[in-house]
C-alpha positions, 0 to 999 in steps of 0.5 A: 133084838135077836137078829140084831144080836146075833149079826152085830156078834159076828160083826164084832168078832171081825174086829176084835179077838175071840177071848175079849168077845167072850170076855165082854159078853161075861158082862151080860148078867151084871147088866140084865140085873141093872135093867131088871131093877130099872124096871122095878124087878127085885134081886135079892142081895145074894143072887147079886153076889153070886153072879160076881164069881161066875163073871170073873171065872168066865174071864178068867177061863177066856182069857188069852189074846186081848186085842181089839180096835175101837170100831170092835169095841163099839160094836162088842158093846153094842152086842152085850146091851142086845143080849141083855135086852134080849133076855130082858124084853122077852122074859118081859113078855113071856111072864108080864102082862101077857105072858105070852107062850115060847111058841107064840112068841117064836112066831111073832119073832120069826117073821119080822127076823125073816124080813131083817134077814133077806132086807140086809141079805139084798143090800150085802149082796148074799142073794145075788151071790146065791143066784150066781151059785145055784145052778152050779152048787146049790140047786138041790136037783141039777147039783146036790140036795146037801145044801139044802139039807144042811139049811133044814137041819139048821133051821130044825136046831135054831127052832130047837133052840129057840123054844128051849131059850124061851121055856128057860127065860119064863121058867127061870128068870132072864138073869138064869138065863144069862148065867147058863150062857156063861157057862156054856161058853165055859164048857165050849172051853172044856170041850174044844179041850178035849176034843182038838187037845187045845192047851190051856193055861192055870188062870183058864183051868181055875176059871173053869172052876170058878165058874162051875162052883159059882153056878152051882151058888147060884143054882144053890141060892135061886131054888131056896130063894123060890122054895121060900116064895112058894112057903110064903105064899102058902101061909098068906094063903092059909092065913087069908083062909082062916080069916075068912072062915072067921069072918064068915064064923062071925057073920053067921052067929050075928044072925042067929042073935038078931033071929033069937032077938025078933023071935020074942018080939013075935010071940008077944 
């Protein structure tokens, strides 16, 4: 899932612009909810109406040039339904029955990634392009040791990053999860913004809004949501006590009348 992911959504932005990918892939949420609940996860009615805001603001805040082909299409599709079965399948396996560790899981990921990888680098030519280019460019004796550091200091962030995705998923939820990529790609926006001084239209600043104070709702919804589980619990809990202390309370005076009623027996 997750190199299927991340390969169709670069194959998708060869087809279709930028806006409508990021656009797409606000859909995310709506669809991790509906996978959810096909597999019997309940959402409440408020986190479900809280999610609404934050996907029309992402749509708002990337809206721009809309253009794309049918193939782009088929593909961006392809790629939305990866990133929620992603976040769902993991969130699955971190929490489920197994519930597994972030690390644990990384490392029964990280191989089979690994074979997708260099199967699909052989069949689109990158290795043969590498061999023809290290001895030139890439060797990190003979040519310059940048490449391969730039590989490292990769390697090092997409392992950051994939533990800290993990931890969020079993912390939170794979619905949490999705919403903080939506607002990630929102403050792309802001940031691009800033930094290369990118104008951007009314709509894109009220979506930018938008969604800040549709994250902060559901934020907002999500831990009065939990600190209610958690209160519930404690009194089921305490509840389940005090029954069996009572029980226990009950058994024992049984036995002191059935000790009391042998006794006389005895002395006659």
């Amino acid at each position: 899932y997750t190199y299927g992911n991340i390969a169709i959504g670069n194959v998708s932005i060869r087809h279709v612009s930028v806006n409508f990918n990021q656009v797409m892939r606000s859909l995310v949420p709506a669809i991790t909810i509906a996978m959810g609940v096909v597999l019997g996860k309940k959402v409440s009615i408020k986190r479900q109406l809280a999610v609404l805001p934050i996907i029309a603001g992402v749509a708002m805040a990337c809206f721009g040039d809309i253009s794309y082909t049918s193939l782009g299409l088929f593909y961006t599709v392809c790629c939305i339904l990866l990133a929620a079965t992603k976040a769902v399948a993991s969130g699955e396996l971190l929490t489920g029955s197994l519930k597994l560790h972030p690390v644990d899981l990384l490392g029964h990921m990280a191989p089979l990634a690994m074979m997708q990888c260099l199967i699909l680098s052989f069949f689109l030519g990158e290795v043969s392009d590498i061999s023809r280019r290290w001895v030139s460019e890439l060797d990190p004796i003979s040519a310059s040791p940048r490449p391969l550091m730039m590989v490292i200091f990769s390697a090092l962030c997409s392992f950051t990053l994939n533990i800290s995705s993990l931890m969020a998923n079993k912390l939170t939820s794979p619905l949490t999860l999705c919403i903080a990529a939506n607002v990630k790609q929102v403050l792309m926006i802001i940031i691009s913004t800033i930094i290369f001084d990118v104008e951007i239209t009314i709509l894109n600043g009220a979506g930018i809004i938008v969604v800040l104070l549709g994250s902060a709702q559901y934020s907002y919804i999500s831990v009065k949501e939990k600190l209610t589980n958690v209160g519930t619990s404690s009194a089921n809990d305490s509840a389940q006590s005090t029954s069996l202390r009572k029980e226990a309370g009950d058994e024992e005076e049984q036995q002191k009348a059935l000790i009391q009623s042998v006794e006389p027996k005895e002395e006659r």
